[in-house]
Structure formats: structure tokens, C-alpha cells
VOVOZA-534965 format. One record per residue (C-alpha): x, y, z; residue in one letter. Coordinates in pm, whole numbers, padded with zeros to 5 digits, always signed. Each point is the difference from the previous one (the first is absolute). Example, Ala and Ser with C-alpha at 12.3 -4.5 7.8 and 13.67 -1.06 7.14 Angstrom:
+01230-00450+00780a/+00137+00344-00066s/
END
This chain:
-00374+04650+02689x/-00319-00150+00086x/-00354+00217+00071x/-00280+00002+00134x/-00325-00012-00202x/-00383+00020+00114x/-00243-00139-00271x/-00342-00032+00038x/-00045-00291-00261x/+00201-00317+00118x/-00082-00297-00249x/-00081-00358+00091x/+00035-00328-00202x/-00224-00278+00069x/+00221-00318-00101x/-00237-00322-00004x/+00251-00226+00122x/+00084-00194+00323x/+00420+00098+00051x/+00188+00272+00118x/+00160+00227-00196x/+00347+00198+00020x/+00172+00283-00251x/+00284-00236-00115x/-00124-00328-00152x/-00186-00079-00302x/-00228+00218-00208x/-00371+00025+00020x/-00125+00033-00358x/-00210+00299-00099x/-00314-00114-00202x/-00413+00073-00005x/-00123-00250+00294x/+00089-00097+00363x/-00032+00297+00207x/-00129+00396+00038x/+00144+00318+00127x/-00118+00169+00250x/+00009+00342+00106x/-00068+00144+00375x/-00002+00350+00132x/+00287-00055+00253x/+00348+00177+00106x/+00277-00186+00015x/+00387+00150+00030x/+00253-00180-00248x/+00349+00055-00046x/+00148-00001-00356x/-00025-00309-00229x/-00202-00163+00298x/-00175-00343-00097x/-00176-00199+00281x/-00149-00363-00059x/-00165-00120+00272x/-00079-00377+00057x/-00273-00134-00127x/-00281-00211+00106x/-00267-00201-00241x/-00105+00308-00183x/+00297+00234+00108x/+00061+00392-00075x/+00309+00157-00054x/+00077+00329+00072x/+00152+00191-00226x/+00125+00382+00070x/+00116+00209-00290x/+00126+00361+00024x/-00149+00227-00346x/+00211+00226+00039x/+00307-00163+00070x/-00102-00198-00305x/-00089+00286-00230x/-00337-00096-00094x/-00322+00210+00013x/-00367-00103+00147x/+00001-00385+00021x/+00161-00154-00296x/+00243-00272+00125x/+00246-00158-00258x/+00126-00376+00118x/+00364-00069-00069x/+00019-00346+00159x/-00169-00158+00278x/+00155-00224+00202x/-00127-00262+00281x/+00105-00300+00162x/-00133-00359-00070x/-00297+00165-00190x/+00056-00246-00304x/-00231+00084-00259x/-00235+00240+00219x/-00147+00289-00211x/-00061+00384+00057x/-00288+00131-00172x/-00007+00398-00032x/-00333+00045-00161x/-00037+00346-00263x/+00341+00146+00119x/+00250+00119-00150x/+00239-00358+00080x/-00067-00180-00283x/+00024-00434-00042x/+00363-00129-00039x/-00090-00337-00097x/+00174-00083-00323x/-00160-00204-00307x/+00133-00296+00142x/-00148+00036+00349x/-00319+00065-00130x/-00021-00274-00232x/+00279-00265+00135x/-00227-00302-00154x/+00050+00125-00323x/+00356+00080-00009x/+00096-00317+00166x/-00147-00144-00331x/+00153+00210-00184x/+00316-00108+00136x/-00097-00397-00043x/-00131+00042-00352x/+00318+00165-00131x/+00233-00236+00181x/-00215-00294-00208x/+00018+00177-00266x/+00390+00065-00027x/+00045-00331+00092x/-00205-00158-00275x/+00182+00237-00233x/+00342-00046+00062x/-00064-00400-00002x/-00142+00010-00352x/+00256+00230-00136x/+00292-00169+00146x/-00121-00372-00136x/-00044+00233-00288x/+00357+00096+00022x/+00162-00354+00036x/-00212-00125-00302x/+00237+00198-00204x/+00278+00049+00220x/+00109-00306+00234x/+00242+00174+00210x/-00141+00007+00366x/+00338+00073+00171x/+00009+00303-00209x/-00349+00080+00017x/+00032-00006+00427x/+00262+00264-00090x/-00218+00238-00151x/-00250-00060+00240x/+00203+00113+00324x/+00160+00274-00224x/-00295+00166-00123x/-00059+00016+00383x/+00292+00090+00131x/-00026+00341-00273x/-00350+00017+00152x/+00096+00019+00321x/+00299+00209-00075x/-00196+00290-00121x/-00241-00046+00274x/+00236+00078+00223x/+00164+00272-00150x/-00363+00165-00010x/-00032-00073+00356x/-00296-00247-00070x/+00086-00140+00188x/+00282+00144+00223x/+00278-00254-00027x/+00083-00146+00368x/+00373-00020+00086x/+00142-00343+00031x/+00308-00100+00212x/+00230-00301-00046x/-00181-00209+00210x/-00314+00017-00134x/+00161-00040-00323x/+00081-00356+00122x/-00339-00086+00150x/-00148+00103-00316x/+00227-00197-00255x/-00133-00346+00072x/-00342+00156-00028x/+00109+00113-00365x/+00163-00287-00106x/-00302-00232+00047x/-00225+00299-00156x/+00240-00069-00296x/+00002-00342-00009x/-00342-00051+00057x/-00076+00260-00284x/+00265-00158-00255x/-00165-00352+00102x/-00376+00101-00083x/+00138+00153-00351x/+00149-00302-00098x/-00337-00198+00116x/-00169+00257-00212x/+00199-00107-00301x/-00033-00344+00016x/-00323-00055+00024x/-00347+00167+00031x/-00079+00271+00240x/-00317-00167+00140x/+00231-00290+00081x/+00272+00217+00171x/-00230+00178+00221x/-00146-00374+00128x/+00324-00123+00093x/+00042+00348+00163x/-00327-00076+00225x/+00274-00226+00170x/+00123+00265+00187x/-00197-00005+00316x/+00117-00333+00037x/+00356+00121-00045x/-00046+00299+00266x/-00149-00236+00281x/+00256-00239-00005x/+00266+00292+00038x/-00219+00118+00302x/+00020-00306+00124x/+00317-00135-00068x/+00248+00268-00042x/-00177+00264+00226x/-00127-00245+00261x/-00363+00187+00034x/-00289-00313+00063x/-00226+00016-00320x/-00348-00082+00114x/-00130-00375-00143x/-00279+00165-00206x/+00268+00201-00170x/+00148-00300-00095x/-00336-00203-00130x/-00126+00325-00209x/+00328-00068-00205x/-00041-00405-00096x/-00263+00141-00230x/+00298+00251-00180x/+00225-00298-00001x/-00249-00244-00188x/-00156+00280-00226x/+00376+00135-00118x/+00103-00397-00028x/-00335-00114-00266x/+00071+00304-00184x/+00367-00056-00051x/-00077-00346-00060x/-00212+00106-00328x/+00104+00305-00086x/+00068+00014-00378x/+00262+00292+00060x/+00233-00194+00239x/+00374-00046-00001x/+00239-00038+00283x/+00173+00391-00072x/-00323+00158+00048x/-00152-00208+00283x/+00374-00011+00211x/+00066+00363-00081x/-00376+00114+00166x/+00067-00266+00306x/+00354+00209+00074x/-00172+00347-00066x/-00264-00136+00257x/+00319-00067+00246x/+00157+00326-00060x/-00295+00187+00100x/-00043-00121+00270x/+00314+00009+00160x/-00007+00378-00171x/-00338+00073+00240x/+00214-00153+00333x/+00288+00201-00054x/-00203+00337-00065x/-00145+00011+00349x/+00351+00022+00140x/+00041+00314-00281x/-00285+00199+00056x/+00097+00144+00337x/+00065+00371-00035x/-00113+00028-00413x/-00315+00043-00143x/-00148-00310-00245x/+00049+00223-00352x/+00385+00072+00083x/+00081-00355+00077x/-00177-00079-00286x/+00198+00239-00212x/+00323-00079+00126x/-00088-00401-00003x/+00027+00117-00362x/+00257+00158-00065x/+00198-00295+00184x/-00151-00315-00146x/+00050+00220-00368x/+00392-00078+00078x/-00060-00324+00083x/-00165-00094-00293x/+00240+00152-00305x/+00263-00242+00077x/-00174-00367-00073x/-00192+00241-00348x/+00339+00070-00096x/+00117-00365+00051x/-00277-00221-00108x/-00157+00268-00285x/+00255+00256-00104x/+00182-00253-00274x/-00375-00105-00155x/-00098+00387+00039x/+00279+00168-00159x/+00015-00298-00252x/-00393-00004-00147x/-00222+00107+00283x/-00011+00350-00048x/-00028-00020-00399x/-00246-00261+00022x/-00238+00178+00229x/+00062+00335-00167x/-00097-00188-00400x/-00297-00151+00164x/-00180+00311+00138x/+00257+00318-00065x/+00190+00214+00227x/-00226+00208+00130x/-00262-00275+00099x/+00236-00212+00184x/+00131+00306+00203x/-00314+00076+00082x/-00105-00311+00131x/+00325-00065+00194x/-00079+00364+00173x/-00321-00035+00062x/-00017-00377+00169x/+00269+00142+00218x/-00232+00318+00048x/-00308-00244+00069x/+00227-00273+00256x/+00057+00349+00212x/-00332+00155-00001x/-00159-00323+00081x/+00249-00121+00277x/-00064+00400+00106x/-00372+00003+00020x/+00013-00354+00183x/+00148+00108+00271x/-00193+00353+00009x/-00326-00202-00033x/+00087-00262+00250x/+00081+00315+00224x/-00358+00077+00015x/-00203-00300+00111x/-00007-00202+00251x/+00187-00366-00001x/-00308-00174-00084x/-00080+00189-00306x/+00386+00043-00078x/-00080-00418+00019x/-00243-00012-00268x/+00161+00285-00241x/+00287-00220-00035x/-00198-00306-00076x/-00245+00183-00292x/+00328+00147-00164x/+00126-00344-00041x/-00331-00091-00119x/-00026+00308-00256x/+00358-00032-00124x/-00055-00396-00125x/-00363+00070-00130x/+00116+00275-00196x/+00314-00164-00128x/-00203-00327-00108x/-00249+00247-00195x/+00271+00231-00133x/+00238-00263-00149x/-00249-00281-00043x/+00183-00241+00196x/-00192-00359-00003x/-00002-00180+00329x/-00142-00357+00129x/-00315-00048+00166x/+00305-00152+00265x/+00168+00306-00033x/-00287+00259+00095x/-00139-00254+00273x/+00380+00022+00107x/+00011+00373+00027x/-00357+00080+00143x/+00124-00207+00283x/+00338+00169+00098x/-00165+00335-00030x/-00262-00107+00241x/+00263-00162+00200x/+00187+00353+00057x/-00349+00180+00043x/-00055-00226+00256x/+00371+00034+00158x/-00005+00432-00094x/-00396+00010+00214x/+00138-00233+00309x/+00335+00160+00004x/-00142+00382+00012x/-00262-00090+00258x/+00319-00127+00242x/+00201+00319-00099x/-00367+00219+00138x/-00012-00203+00285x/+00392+00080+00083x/-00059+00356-00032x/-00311-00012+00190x/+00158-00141+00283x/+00316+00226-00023x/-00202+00297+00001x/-00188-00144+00314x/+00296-00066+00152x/+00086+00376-00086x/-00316+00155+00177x/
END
């Protein structure tokens, strides 16, 4: 039943921002700057739970009435649950030595350095599972089986995320389950692809033929989607076409297995990125991811059992296990499995974070990170041809990644003009 209540001490917020407010939309953050309280001897009659906001102009105040005692608190200590105003965006509160203290988190204090955070461990796990899974295939040339292990060390991953409710597992129907197989089976094939790539030839080499894919991905747009790629986009990439061509041309690594194998992993991904925008209505990126998983891990036992399982059951086990033991080569199978995850993981958590330019030039630097270290760790020798080659794809997809983001900003620009 509601009351009436006569204080003598209504409160006022001083929000330093040019919108109006309501109760219902998003939440004003609580922190040490942008705005005061201020207190006035005045009588005002409020009814139970009674919140105004009035609108507000340039430098706008918002009333706000409070009942003590139908709040149970004594003098003037106020405790904030949650504040809540409409279009304030990122519009701060500050409640200078009271007893509301800041709500800002580590990472909203210092967002520069955990976004770095973020980018130096996604580098990192990449490097690492690159190096231990060349590693892997210098003893062990199985990559069918390997891909396995991969997507099943996820899929357990995964698995007891959910069942700790980290996170919660989304329900999926049956026809979702069909919009996302196609998605899965490229993931797969594109992953199996890459492996065998991997095998054949050196890492460094692998990941130039992979700078291909922006080519790949605008002539889907183009082609298969129908959307009008701008001419520049199409110039930037003559430079990732000649660079990836002189170092094929020289590289001392080459055969047709690895170089074929990384041109269909390059197709497969990109047909993989078309058909996820039609899958990630209605689920969040790390479900899709974890179910893309646990899909493409079915699709990829049956060709492992056909084209490995005789040569595995026959001497590839044994031989692997006399070269380094038991315990080493289970190790390494879990843990490149563990790495492929985490990495793929912190990608997408990373990319989540920063804007599509920087997103741009993360994935450009990884590429550039993953061959350096790979041509230091395993001493691989390359042409003068060769490195000329490669410098000039990677600048070719810097270039493409830089002009690409700025047109993505300028389309959301415009959309959110359009919005307002």
C-alpha cells in the first residue's frame, strides 16, 4: 500500500550530458568523475519507491526522491543498487566521500591494457600451437588424425564448459541444426586441409599461401553473394597475388599436396565465414563456435578412419610411441588440441574488443608473428625470392585488412546516422 513521506533532504544528480533520460534503458555507470550531488533544504511529498527523472538540458539535474524510512536507513547514507537511464551511453555519476563506492571493474579502468592482454595471448597461443603441431607431424605424419584430436580435445572442452555453466549451453532446434551443418563442414574441411598443408611442407610457407584468402572472400562477395566490391579492394590484392606467386615460385619447401591442400583450406573458409552470418541469428559467437565443433568433429573421423586407420593401426602408433614414448606423444596430441581451442577462443574474444580497423591489423601481425617465429624456431632456409615473395602478400592484405575496415566504419557511421 503506498504512503506518504515528507523529507527534508531531496537529492539531485548533475549528469554532464546533452540527452534525456528515463528509468528503463541502459545503465549509467557509477565511477569518481562527471557529476556532484546536491543537497537543498526543500519538502517534497513522495509516494513509495517513487523515482522521478526529469529531462534534461546541456547540463541537466535529475531529481531524485528517496524515502529513509521506507528504506531503512539512518541519517544520509544512500546505498546504489542500479541506476538506470535512457540513451545516457557511457555518462558517469560521481558521488564524492559517500558511502556509494566506484563499480568500475579492472577492466573498465584499464581497458588499454586488457585489450593487450587479450592480443598478446591470442599471438602467443597461436605461435605455440603452430610450432608444436609441425613439431607433431615431424614424428607423426597423420594430419587426418591429428584434425581429430584437435576438434575432440575441444569438443571435451566445451563439454565440461557447459556442464559448469561456463558458459550456459544455448538450446538448439532442428533447424538451426541444418543452418549450422554447412557452417561445420567447411570448419572441418578447411581445418583437415591446413593440417595436411602443415605436413607437407613448412609452416612459414602454409601461412603465405593462406594470405590468399582475402582474395578468396571477395570473389564470393562478389560472385556468389552479389554485394559490389569497391575497385580499390580489388587493386590492394594484385600485390597478395604477385607476393604469394614469387614465393611459391622459389620456395625450397614446395610440393603440389601442401600448396593445393592450403589453396582448398583457403576456399573452405571462406565459404565457412558466408554461411555463419546466416547462423548467428539468435546464438551467441562462443556457442556456435562450440557446437561448429562438435559437428565438424563427426565429419572428420570418417575420411581418418579411411585414409589413416590401416597405416595407424599397422605402424603409426608404435612408431610414434618408440620415437618419443607414451607419455610424450599423449601429451602433445592433448595439448595442440588444447592450444587450436584456446587460440581459436581468444581470437574471437580479442577481436570482440576492438574496433574493425584494429581487428584489421591484429590479424595481419599474427600472420606475421606465426611465420617469423616458425622460420627462427625450425630454421627453415628461404630464397631472397622467397622472403621478397612473402613481404609482399603480407603488405598486400595489410593494405586490403586497412581499406576494407575503413569501408566497414564508414557503413556503420552512416547506419547509425541513419538511426538518429
Amino acid at each position: 500500500m503506498a504512503s506518504s513521506v515528507t523529507t527534508t533532504n531531496p537529492i539531485h544528480i548533475s549528469v554532464q550530458r546533452p540527452k534525456i533520460s528515463s528509468l528503463f534503458l541502459s545503465p549509467i555507470r557509477v565511477s569518481t568523475s562527471y557529476g556532484l550531488f546536491n543537497s537543498r533544504a526543500l519538502q517534497h511529498e513522495v509516494k513509495e519507491s517513487n523515482l522521478v527523472f526529469s529531462s534534461l538540458a546541456k547540463k541537466h539535474v535529475v531529481p531524485v526522491y528517496s524515502s529513509l524510512s521506507m528504506l531503512g536507513l539512518k541519517q544520509r547514507r544512500f546505498h546504489v543498487v542500479e541506476a538506470l537511464a535512457a540513451d545516457a551511453g557511457d555518462s558517469e555519476i560521481q558521488i564524492p566521500n559517500g558511502s556509494v563506492q566506484s563499480s568500475k571493474s579492472f577492466g573498465e579502468k584499464f581497458p588499454v591494457l586488457v585489450t593487450g592482454f587479450f592480443f598478446f595471448m591470442w599471438y602467443f597461443l597461436n605461435v605455440i600451437f603452430n610450432i608444436l603441431n609441425k613439431k607433431v607431424y615431424n614424428y607423426f605424419p597423420y594430419p587426418y588424425f591429428v584434425s581429430v584430436v584437435h576438434l575432440l580435445v575441444g569438443v571435451i572442452y566445451c563439454l565440461v564448459g557447459w556442464s559448469l555453466g561456463l558458459p550456459k549451453c544455448a538450446p538448439i532446434d532442428k533447424e538451426f541444426l541444418l543452418l549450422l551443418t554447412p557452417v561445420a563442414f567447411c570448419h572441418a574441411l578447411g581445418h583437415v586441409m591446413s593440417n595436411v598443408s602443415f605436413a607437407a611442407v613448412a609452416v612459414s610457407f602454409t601461412h603465405t599461401i593462406k594470405a590468399l584468402e582475402p582474395f578468396f572472400s571477395a570473389s564470393a562477395s562478389q560472385f556468389v553473394l552479389g554485394h559490389q566490391i569497391p575497385l580499390s579492394l580489388w587493386l590492394s590484392l594484385a600485390p597478395v597475388v604477385i607476393g604469394v606467386s614469387m614465393a611459391s615460385l622459389t620456395e625450397l619447401s614446395f610440393n603440389w599436396t601442401g600448396f593445393i591442400s592450403a589453396m582448398i583450406s583457403n576456399i573452405a573458409f571462406t565459404y565457412r565465414s558466408i554461411y555463419s552470418k546466416k547462423a548467428m541469428n539468435g546464438m551467441d559467437s562462443t556457442n556456435v563456435y562450440a557446437y561448429t565443433s562438435v559437428i565438424a568433429f563427426f565429419f572428420c573421423i570418417p575420411p581418418a578412419i579411411l585414409i589413416e586407420g590401416p597405416k595407424l593401426m599397422e605402424f603409426g602408433f608404435a612408431n610414434a610411441i618408440a620415437k618419443v614414448g607414451l607419455v610424450k606423444f599423449l601429451s602433445d596430441l592433448f595439448w595442440i588440441g588444447m592450444f587450436y581451442h584456446l587460440y581459436n577462443q581468444l581470437a574471437t574474444n580479442t577481436l570482440e574488443r576492438v574496433a574493425p580497423l584494429t581487428h584489421a591489423v591484429g590479424n595481419v601481425l599474427k600472420r606475421v608473428f606465426v611465420i617469423g617465429f616458425s622460420i627462427v624456431v625450425f630454421g627453415n632456409k628461404i630464397s631472397t625470392q622467397t622472403g621478397i615473395g612473402t613481404a609482399i602478400a603480407i603488405a598486400g592484405v595489410a593494405i586490403y585488412s586497412l581499406i576494407k575496415a575503413n569501408i566497414e566504419e564508414q557503413k556503420q557511421k552512416g547506419a547509425a546516422a541513419l538511426a538518429n
